[in-house]
C-alpha positions in Angstrom: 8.2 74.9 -120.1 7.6 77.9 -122.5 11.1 79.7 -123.2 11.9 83.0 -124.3 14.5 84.1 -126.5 16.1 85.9 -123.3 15.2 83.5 -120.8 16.1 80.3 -120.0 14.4 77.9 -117.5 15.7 74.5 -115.8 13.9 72.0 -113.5 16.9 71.2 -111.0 16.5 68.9 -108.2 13.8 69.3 -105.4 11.4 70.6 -107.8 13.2 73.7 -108.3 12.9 75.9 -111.6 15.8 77.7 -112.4 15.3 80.8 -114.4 18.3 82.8 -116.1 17.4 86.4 -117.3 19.9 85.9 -120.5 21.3 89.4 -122.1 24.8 89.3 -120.6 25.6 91.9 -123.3 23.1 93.8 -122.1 24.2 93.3 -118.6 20.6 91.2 -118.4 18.8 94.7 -118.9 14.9 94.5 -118.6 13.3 95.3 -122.0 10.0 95.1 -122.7 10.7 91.4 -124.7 12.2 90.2 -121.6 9.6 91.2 -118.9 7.2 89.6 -121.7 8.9 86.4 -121.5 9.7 86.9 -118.0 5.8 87.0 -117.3 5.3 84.0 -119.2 7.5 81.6 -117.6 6.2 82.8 -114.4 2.8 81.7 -115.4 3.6 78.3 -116.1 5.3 77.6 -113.0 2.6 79.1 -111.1 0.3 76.5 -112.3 3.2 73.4 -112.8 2.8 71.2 -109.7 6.2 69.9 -110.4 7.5 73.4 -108.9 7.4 74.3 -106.0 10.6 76.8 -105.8 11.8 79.3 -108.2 15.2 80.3 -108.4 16.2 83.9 -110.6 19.5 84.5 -112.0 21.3 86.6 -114.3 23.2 85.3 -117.1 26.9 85.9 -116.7 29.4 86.9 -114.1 29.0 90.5 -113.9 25.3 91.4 -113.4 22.1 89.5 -111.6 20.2 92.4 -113.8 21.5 96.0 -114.0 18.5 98.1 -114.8 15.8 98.2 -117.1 16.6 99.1 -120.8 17.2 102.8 -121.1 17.2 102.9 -125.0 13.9 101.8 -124.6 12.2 104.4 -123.1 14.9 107.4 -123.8 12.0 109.5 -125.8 8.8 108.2 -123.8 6.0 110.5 -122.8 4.4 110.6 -119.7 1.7 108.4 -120.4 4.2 105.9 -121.8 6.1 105.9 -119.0 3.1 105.8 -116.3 1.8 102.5 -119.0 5.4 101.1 -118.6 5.5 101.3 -114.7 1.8 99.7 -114.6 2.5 96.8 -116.9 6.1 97.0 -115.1 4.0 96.1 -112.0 1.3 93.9 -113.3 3.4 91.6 -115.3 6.7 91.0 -112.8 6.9 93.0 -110.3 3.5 92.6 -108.0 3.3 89.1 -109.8 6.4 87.7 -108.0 5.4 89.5 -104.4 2.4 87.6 -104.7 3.7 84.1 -106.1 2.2 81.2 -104.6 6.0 79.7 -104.4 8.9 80.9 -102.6 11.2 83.0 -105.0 14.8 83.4 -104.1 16.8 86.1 -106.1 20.5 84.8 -106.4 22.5 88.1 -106.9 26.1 88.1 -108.5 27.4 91.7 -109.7 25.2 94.4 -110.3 21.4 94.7 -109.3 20.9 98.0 -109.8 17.6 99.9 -110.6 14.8 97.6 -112.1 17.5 94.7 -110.8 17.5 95.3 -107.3 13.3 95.9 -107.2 13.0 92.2 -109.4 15.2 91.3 -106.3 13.3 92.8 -103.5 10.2 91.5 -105.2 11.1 87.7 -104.9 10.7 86.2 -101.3 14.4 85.3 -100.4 17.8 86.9 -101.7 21.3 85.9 -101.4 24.2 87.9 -103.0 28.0 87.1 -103.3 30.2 89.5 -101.9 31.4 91.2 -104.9 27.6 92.1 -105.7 26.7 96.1 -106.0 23.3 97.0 -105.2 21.4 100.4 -105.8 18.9 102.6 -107.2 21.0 105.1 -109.4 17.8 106.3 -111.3 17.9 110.2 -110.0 20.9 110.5 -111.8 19.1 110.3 -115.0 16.2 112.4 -113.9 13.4 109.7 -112.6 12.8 107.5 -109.7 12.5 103.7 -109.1 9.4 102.8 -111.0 8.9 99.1 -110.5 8.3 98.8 -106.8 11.6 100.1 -105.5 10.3 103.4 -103.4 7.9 101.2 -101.4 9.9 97.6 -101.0 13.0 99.0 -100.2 11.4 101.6 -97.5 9.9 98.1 -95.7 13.5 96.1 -96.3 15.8 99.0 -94.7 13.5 101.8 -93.2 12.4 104.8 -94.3 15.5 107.0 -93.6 18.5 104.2 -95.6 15.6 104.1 -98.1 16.0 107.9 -98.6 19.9 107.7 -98.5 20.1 105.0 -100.9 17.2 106.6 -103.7 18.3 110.2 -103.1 21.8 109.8 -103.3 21.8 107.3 -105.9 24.9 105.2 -104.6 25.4 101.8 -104.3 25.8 99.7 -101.5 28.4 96.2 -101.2 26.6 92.9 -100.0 27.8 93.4 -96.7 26.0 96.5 -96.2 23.1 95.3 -97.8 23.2 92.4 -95.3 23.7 94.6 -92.2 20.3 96.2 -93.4 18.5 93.3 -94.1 18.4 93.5 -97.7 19.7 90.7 -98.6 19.1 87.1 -96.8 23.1 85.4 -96.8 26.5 86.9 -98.4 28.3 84.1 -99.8 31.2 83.5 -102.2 30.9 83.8 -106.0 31.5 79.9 -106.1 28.9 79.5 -103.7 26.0 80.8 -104.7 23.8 78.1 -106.4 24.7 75.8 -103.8 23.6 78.2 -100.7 20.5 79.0 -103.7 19.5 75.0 -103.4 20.1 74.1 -100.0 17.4 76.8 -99.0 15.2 75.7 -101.9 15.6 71.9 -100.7 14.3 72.9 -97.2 11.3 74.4 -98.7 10.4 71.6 -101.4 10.5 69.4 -98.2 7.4 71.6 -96.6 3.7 71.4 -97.4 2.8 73.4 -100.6 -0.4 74.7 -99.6 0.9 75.8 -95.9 4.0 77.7 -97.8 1.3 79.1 -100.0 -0.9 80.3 -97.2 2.2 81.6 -95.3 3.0 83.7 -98.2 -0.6 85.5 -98.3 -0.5 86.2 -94.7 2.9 88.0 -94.8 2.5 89.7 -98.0 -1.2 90.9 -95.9 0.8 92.3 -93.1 2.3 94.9 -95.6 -1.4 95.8 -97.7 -2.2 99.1 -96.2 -6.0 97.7 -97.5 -5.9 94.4 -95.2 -5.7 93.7 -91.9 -2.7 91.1 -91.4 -4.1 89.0 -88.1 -7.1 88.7 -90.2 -6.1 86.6 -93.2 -3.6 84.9 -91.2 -6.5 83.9 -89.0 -8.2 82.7 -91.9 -5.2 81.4 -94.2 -5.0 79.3 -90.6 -8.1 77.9 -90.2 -8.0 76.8 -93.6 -5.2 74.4 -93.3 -6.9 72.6 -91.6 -8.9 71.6 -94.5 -6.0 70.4 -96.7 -4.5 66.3 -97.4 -1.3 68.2 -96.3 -2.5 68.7 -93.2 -3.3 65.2 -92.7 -0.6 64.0 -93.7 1.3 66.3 -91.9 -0.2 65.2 -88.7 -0.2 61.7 -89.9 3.3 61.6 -90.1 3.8 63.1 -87.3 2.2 60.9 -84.8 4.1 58.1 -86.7 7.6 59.5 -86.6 8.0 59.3 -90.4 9.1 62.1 -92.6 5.7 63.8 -94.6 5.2 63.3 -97.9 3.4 66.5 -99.1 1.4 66.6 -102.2 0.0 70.4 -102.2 -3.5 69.3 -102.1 
């Protein structure tokens, strides 16, 4: 698979890709290179059969990613900053939300900012206990811009979504896991392997079933579709699928399924 300069990508067991966001100096800051290459990598593994979970790190010990890259867009106008948040969007953001295969953010440090709404845009998140999360972008005079005012608001509620954006403070993993933003707290050490053991349940599953599941959920939070609509039909067309047959197959022959995603 296609690498960038500031990502790195591994095919680990189970058919899970790991990808590394890789400017530790940087704190794995978004800049525009990175979202780029970011985008890229999530193209190919959206069309790579051999994958069929992503995992998203951040190079280092200190940050999963702590904000976008301010120096970037320190003088921007407002058109350039209305062009960053919709390419933001188009290119990660919405692109991951919508990813045919489950996406599991593993947090360690900071996810702050453009950080923590990559995070809330991947399916499943796990942090280690000594993660920060936040929005801290009133304090330098704009708001969440990738997602965050709208994602967070469905993760916590509307009121800890005003706390958390208005005030600008972080929150520890605990916290974050009382309010259902995060999935597990685990230890530093055992991150990956809590990552992996999820994403081994899930490469056991039927492909197009976790594909259709997706769609259905993700529908349930479109203002502009009716939820029990596309599940009904994301349903009926299962039934269409070799996975279903063989699902059912090895069902009524008490053997374990051996999904294709076809």
């Amino acid at each position: 698979m296609a690498t960038g300069s500031f990502i790195l990508t591994e095919l680990l067991e189970n058919n899970t890709l790991l990808i590394t966001i890789n400017r530790p100096d940087k704190l794995n800051a978004l800049n525009r290179k990175t979202i780029d290459d970011l985008h890229e990598v999530l193209v190919e593994a959206e069309q790579n059969k051999d994958v069929r979970c992503v995992i998203i790190k951040g190079a280092g010990e200190k940050a999963f990613v702590a904000g976008a890259d301010i120096t970037e867009f320190a003088n921007f106008s407002v058109e350039e900053g209305k062009q960053m948040s919709s390419q933001g969007h188009f290119k990660i953001f919405n692109f991951l939300e919508n990813f045919s295969k489950p996406t599991i953010a593993a947090i360690n440090g900071f996810a702050l900012g453009g950080g923590l709404e990559l995070a809330l845009a991947c399916h499943i998140r796990v942090a280690t206990d000594t993660s920060k999360l936040g929005f801290p972008e009133v304090g330098l005079g704009v708001i969440p811009g990738y997602g965050g005012t709208q994602r967070l608001a469905h993760m916590v509620g509307k009121g800890k979504a005003f706390e958390m954006i208005l005030t600008g403070e972080t929150i520890d993993a605990n916290d974050a896991y009382k309010w259902g933003l995060v999935n597990y707290v685990v230890k530093p050490e055992e991150l990956m392997s809590k990552c992996l053991s999820i994403s081994k349940k899930i490469s056991a599953k039927s492909p197009t079933a976790i594909a259709a599941a997706i769609r259905a959920i993700n529908a349930g939070y479109n203002p502009q579709m009716n939820g029990y609509e596309v599940e009904i039909e994301e349903f009926g067309k299962t039934f269409g699928t070799e996975d279903f047959k063989e699902g059912v197959s090895a069902f009524l022959e008490k053997r374990k399924p051996n999904f294709q995603g076809n």
